[in-house]
N, C-alpha and C positions, 0 to 999 in steps of 0.2 A: 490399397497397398500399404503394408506395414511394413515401416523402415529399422534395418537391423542396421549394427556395426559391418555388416556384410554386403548388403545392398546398396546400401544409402548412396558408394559410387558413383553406382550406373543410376543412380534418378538425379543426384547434382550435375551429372554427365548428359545426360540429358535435358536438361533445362540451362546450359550452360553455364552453369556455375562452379563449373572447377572447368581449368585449362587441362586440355590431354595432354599436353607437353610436357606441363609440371607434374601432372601425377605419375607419368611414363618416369619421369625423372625422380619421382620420390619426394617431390614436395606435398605430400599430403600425408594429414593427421586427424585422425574420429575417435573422440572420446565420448564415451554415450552416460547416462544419466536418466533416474525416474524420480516424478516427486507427485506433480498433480497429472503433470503427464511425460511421455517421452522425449528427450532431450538428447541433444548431441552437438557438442560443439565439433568444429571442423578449424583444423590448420592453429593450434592455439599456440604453436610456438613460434609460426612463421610471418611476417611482415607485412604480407598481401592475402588475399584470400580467405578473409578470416572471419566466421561467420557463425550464428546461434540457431538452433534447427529443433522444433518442438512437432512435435505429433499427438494429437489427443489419443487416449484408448477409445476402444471401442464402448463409448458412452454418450450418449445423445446429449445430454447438457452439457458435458466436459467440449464436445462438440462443439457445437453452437456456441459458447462461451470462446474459444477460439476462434470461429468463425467472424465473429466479433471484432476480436482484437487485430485479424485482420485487413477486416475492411475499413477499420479505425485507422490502423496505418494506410491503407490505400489513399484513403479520399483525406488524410492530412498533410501526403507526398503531393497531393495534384491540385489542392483547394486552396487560393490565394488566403484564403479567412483565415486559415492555419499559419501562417505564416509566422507569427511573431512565438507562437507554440512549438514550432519545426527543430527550433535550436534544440529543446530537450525530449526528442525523442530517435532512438535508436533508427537508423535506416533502416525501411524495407528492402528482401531482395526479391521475396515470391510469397503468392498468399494460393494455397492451393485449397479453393474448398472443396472438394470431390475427394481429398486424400484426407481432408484437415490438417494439414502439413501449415506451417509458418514459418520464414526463414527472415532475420531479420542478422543487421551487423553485432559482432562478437564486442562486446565492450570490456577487454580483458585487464586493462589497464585502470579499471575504476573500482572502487572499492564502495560497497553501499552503505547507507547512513547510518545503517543498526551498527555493524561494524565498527565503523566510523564513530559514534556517540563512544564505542566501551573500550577504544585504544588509547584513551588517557590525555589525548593530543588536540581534543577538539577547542580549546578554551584558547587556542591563538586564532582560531578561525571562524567561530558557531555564529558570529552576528551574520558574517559575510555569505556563509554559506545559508543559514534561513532567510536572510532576504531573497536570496536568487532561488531558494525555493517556493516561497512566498508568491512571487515575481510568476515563474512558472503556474503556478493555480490562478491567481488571478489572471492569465490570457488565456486558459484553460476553461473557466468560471467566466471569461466576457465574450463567448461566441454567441453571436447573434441568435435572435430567432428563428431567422430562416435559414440559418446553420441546422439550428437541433431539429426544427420541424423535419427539413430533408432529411436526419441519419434518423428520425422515429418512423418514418416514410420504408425503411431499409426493415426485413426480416429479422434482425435480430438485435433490433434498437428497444426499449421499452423503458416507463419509469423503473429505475432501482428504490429498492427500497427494502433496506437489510432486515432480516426476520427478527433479529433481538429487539427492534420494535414493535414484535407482535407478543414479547415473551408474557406482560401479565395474561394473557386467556391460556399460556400454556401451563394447566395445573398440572402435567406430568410429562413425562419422554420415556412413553410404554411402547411395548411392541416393538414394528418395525423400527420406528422413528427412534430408538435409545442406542445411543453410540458406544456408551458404555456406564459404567455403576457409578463412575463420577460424575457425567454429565446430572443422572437423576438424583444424586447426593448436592451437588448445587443448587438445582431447580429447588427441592427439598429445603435448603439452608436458605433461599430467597423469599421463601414463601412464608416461612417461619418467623424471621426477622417482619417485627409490626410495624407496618405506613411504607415498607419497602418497597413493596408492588404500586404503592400509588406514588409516589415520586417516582419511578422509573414509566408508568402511565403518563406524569403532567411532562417530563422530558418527551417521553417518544412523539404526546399531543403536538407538537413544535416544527417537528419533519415538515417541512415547505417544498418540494420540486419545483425550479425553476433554471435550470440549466443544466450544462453538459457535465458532467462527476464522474473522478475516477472510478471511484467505488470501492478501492482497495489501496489506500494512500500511506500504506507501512514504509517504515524508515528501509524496510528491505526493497521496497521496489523503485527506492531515488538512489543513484548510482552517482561519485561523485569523481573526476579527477583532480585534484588539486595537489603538483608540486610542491615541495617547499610551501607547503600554505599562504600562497601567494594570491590573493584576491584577480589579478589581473588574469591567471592565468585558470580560474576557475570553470570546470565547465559538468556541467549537472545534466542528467540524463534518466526520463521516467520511464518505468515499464512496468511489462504487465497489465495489458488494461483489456484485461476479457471481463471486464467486469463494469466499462467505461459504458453509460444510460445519461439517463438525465434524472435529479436530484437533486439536494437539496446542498449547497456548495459547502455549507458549514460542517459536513458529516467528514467533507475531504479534510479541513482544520483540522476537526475532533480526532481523526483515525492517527493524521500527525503526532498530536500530542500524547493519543494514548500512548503512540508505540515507544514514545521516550519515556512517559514513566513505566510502563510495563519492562522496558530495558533496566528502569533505576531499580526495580520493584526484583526482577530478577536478579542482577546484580548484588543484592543485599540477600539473597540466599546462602545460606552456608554451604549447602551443596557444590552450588555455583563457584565462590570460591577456594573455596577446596580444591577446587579442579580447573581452576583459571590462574592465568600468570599477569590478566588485567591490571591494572591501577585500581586503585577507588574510585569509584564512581561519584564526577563532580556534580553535584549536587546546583553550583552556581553556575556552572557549565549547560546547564538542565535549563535553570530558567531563562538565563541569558539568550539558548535558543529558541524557547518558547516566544520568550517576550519579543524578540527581534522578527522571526517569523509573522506573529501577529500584526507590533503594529506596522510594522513593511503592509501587510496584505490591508488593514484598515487604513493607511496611508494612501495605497493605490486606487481606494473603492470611494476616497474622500469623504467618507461619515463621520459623521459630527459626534461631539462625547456621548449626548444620549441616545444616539442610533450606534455607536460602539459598544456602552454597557450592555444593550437588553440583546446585539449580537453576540455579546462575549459571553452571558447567562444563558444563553441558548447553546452557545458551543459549549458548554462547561459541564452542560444536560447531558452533550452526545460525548463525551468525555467519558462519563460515564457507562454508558450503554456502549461504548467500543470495548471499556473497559469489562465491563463484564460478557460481550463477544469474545473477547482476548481469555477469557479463565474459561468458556467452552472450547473455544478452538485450543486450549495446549492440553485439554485432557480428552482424546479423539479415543482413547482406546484404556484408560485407565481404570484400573478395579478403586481407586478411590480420588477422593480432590488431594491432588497435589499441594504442599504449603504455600508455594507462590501461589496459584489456584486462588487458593482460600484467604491469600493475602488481599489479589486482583480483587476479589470481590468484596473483601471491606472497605477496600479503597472505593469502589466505585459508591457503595452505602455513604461513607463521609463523605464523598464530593456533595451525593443530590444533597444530603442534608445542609451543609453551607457551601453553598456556591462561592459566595461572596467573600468566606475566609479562603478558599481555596485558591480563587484568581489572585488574591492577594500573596497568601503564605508559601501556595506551592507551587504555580504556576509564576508568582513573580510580575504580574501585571499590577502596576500600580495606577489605574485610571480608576476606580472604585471610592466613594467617597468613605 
C-alpha cells in the first residue's frame, strides 16, 4: 500500500490512530513531503494527535533501512537496557514492515541543531546543550554486549561501516556508480593532491567496531526544545536512525563535529550570505561546542589524558573523512564541485595533515601538549 494525502485516513483509521470523532468533526490535518522517502505529517496545528509518518519508495535498501529504524524503536520502547536512552528519542506509534510504513511522535515544537548553530543565539546555550548531547551518545555507546549481540541476531542489524573508508581503492566513479561530473572531479582532485590518499588510508586504518552507532549523527537529526535557553527546561531529541549498526563510537563524535564546521564552512560562503538574514557565524561559539561536547563524553567514559589524546587523534582522522563524505553528499547531481565542495575538501586535506594544530586552533581542545 502506498500512502497518498488521500488515503493515508483510512489506514491511521484503521490502526487507530486518529479518533473518528475528531476527524468527523474536522480535527484533522495531512501535510505530505519527499526527501529520502515519503513523509506526512498529520494534525501539525492541533494539541493532541500529532504525529510523523515516513513510507520508503519502492527500493529495497531504502526499505530495509527503514525497517531498521523501526525495530530500533520497538525493542528501545520495551527493553529496560534502553532506558537511560528513551529520554532522547521520539515516541513510536506503529512500525509497519509489510507496508514499510513508520509512524513515530511529531516534534513540532523543536528546532534542530544545524538550525540551531546558524541562528546567531547559541553562545548563551552551546556548553549546556553539548553536554546533554554528549550525555545522549554516551548511553547510546554503553549498551551492553548482549544488547548488540541480540539486535545483530535481528535481519537487519549488521556492522556499519561508511564507504568514504574504502575511497583510496576507488580510483574513479565510472559508469553506474558516477552521480555526477562533480563527484568524479573530486575523486580526481583527491587523487592529484600528493600523500593525500595515504593519510586519508592511516585515518580510515583506525575504524574499530565495538558497539551500537548512530550512523548518521548530523546536527540535523538532534532536535532541540529549549525555551528561553534555560538549561532546566532543556530537552534533546535523536532521529533518524535507519542507519543505527554497530561501529565504531568515535565516527558518531567525528559526524558531530563535521557537521559544525561544514555549517561554519558554508556559512562563510558568499552565495550563502547573500541570500541569508543569519548573523555571522560565531566562530567561538563553534569551539566552545566542540570542546564542551567532547570533554562531557571523555568525562563520562573516565579516560585518562593519554587514553584522551590518542582518542581525540583518532577522532580528528574521522573528522576528516566525514568531512570529505560532506563534499560528496552536497554535490548529488552537480555538473561541477561546488566552492564550498572544494572548500570541504581542503579542510579535510589540513586536518590529516596536522591533527594536532587542528584540535588545538580549530576545534579548541586544549589537552594537547
Amino acid at each position: 500500500m502506498l500512502l497518498t494525502e488521500t488515503n493515508i485516513i483510512h489506514y491511521l483509521l484503521d490502526h487507530g490512530l486518529v479518533d473518528t470523532t475528531a476527524f468527523v468533526r474536522g480535527d484533522f490535518s495531512c501535510r505530505s513531503g519527499q526527501n529520502r522517502h515519503t513523509h506526512f505529517i498529520i494534525n501539525k496545528e492541533f494539541d493532541t494527535h500529532r504525529f510523523f509518518v515516513k513510507q520508503a519508495f519502492t527500493n529495497k535498501e531504502k526499505s530495509a533501512s527503514l525497517q531498521r529504524e523501526g525495530l530500533f524503536y520497538e525493542i528501545a520502547a520495551s527493553d529496560e537496557q534502553f532506558l537511560p536512552l528513551k529520554k532522547y528519542l521520539p515516541g513510536i506509534l506503529l512500525s509497519d514492515r509489510i507496508n514499510s510504513i513508520l509512524v513515530v511522535e511529531y516534534l513540532g515544537k523543536y528546532l534542530n541543531l544545524y538550525d540551531w548553530l546558524l541562528d546567531g543565539n547559541t553562545n548563551k546555550n552551546a556548553g549546556n546543550v553539548a553536554e546533554e548531547l554528549a550525555t545522549a551518545l554516551f548511553f547510546l555507546h554503553s549498551m551492553n554486549d548482549k544488547d548488540v549481540k541480540e539486535l545483530k541476531q535481528q535481519d537487519f542489524f549488521y556492522e556499519f561501516k561508511p564507504w568514504i573508508l574504502r575511497l583510496p581503492e576507488m580510483k574513479t566513479l565510472t559508469g553506474k556508480t558516477a552521480r555526477s561530473e562533480a563527484d568524479e572531479n573530486s575523486l580526481q582532485l583527491i587523487f592529484s593532491i600528493p600523500g593525500f590518499v595515504q593519510l586519508i588510508e592511516e585515518a580510515a586504518a583506525l575504524w574499530e567496531p565495538s558497539c551500537m552507532i548512530h550512523g548518521d549523527s548530523k546536527l540535523n537529526n538532534f532536535l532541540l526544545q529549549n525555551a528561553n535557553n534555560d538549561p532546566a527546561i532543556l530537552s534533546l531529541k535523536i532521529i533518524d536512525w535507519e542507519l543505527v549498526n554497530t561501529g565504531d563510537p568515535l565516527w558518531d563524535l567525528a559526524t558531530i563535529f563535521q557537521s559544525v564546521l561544514t555549517a561554519w564552512v558554508i556559512s562563510e560562503d558568499p552565495s550563502y550570505k547573500a541570500n541569508s538574514n543569519k548573523t555571522d557565524f560565531d566562530t567561538g561559539c563553534m569551539q566552545q561546542f566542540i570542546t564542551g561536547c567532547w570533554k562531557k563524553y571523555a568525562g563520562l567514559h573516565n579516560w585518562d589524558k593519554s587514553t584522551e589524546i590518542i582518542k581525540l587523534d583518532k577522532c580528528t582522522g574521522f573528522i576528516a573523512l566525514r568531512l570529505l563524505h560532506a563534499c560528496f553528499e552536497t554535490t548529488p547531481a552537480a555538473k561541477s564541485l561546488r566552492p564550498h565542495s572544494a572548500r570541504l575538501l581542503q579542510l579535510a586535506h589540513n586536518i590529516l595533515l596536522d591533527k594536532t594544530g587542528t584540535i588545538n586552533n580549530l576545534l579548541g581542545i586544549n589537552i594537547l601538549p
